[in-house]
C-alpha positions as a Markdown table, in Angstrom:
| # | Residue | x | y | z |
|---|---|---|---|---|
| 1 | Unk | -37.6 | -74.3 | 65.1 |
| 2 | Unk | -41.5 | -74.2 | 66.5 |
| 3 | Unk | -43.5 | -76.7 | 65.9 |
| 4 | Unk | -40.5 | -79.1 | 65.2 |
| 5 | Unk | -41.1 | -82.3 | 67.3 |
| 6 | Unk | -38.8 | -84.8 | 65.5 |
| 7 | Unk | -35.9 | -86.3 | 67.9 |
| 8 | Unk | -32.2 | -85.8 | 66.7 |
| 9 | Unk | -32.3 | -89.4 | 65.1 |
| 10 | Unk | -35.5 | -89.1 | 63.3 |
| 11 | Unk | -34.7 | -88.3 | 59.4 |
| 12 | Unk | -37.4 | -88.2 | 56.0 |
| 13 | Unk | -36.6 | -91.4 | 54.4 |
| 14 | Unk | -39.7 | -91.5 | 52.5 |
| 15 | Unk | -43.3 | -89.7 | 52.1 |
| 16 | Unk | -46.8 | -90.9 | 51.8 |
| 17 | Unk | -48.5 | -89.1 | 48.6 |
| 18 | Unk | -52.5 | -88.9 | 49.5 |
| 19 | Unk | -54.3 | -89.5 | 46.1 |
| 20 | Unk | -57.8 | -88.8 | 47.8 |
| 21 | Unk | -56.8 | -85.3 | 48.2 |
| 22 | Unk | -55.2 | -85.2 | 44.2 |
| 23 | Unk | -58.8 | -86.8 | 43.2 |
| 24 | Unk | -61.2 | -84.6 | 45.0 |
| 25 | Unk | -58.9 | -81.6 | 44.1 |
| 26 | Unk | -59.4 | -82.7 | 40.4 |
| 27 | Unk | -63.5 | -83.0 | 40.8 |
| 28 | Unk | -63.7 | -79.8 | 42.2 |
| 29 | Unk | -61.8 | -78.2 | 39.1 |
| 30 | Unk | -63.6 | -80.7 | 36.4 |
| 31 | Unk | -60.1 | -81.7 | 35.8 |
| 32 | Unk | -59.3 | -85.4 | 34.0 |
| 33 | Unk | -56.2 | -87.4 | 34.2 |
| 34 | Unk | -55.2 | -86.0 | 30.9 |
| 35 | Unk | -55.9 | -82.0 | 31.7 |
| 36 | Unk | -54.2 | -82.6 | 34.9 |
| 37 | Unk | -51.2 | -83.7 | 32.3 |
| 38 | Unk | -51.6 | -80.8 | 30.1 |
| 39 | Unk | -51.7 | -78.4 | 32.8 |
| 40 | Unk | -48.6 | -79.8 | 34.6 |
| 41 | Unk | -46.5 | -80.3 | 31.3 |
| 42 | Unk | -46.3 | -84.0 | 32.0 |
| 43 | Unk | -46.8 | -86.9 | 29.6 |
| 44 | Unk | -50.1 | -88.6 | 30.1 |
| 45 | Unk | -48.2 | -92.2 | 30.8 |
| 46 | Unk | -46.3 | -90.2 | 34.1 |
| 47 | Unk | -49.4 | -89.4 | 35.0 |
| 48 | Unk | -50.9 | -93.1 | 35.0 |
| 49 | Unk | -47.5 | -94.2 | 36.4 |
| 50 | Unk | -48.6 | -91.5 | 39.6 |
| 51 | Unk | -52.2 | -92.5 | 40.3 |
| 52 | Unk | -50.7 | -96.5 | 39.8 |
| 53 | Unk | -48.1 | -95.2 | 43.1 |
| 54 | Unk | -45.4 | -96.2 | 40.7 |
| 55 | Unk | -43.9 | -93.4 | 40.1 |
| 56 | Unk | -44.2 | -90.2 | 42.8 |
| 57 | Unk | -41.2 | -88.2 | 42.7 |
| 58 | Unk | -41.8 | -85.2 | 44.2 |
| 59 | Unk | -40.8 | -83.3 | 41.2 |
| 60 | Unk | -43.9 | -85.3 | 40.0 |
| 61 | Unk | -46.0 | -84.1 | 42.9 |
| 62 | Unk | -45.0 | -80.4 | 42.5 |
| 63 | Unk | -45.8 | -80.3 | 39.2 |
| 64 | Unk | -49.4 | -81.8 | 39.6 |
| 65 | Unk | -49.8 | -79.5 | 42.6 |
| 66 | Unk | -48.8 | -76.6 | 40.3 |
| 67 | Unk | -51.3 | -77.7 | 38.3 |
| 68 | Unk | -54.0 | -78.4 | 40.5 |
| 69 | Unk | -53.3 | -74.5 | 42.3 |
| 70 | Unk | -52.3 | -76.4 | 45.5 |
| 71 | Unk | -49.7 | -76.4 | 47.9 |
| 72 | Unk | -47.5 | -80.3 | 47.1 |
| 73 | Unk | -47.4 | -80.7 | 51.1 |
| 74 | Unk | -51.3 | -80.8 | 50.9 |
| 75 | Unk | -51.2 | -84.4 | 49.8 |
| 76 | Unk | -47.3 | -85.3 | 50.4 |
| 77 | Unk | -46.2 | -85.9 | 54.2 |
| 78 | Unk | -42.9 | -87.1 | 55.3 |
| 79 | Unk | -42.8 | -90.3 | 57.1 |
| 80 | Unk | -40.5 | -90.2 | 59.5 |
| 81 | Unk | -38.0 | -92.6 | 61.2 |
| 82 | Unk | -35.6 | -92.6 | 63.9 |
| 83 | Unk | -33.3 | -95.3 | 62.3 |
| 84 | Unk | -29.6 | -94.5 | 63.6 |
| 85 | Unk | -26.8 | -95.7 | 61.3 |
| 86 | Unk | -26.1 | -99.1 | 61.9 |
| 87 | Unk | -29.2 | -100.4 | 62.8 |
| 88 | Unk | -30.8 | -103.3 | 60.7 |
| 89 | Unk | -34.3 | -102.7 | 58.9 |
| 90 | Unk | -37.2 | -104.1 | 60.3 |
């Protein structure tokens, strides 16, 4: 695939969620925590749990993303590793 520079090893294990780029989307659109909730279908405490970095599923993220008219991989970014099977954790 172009523009794929992972090695045969490297695998998403997690992502990094970049709440600058949620927040400033929000400013620009006069948008609270709670319209952000309204628009996106979530409960307001999900919300809270998401800004807190408790709780970002990306089912989470796509909704708020939906809501926000935004692309999810605008703010969510797969951190990779190359971690082969059988290797300890650092």
């Amino acid at each position: 695939m172009p523009g794929k520079q992972e090695s045969a090893g490297a695998r998403v294990l997690a992502y990094d969620v970049d709440l600058d780029v949620v927040r400033s989307r929000m400013i620009a659109l006069c948008m609270t925590p709670r319209s952000v909730a309204e628009a996106s279908g979530l409960k307001m405490q999900r919300v809270h749990q998401f800004f807190r970095g408790d709780f970002q599923t990306l089912a989470t993220c796509k909704e708020i993303a939906k809501a926000l008219s935004i692309a999810s991989d605008t703010f969510v970014q797969p951190r990779l590793t190359s971690r082969r099977r059988g290797q300890k954790k650092k």
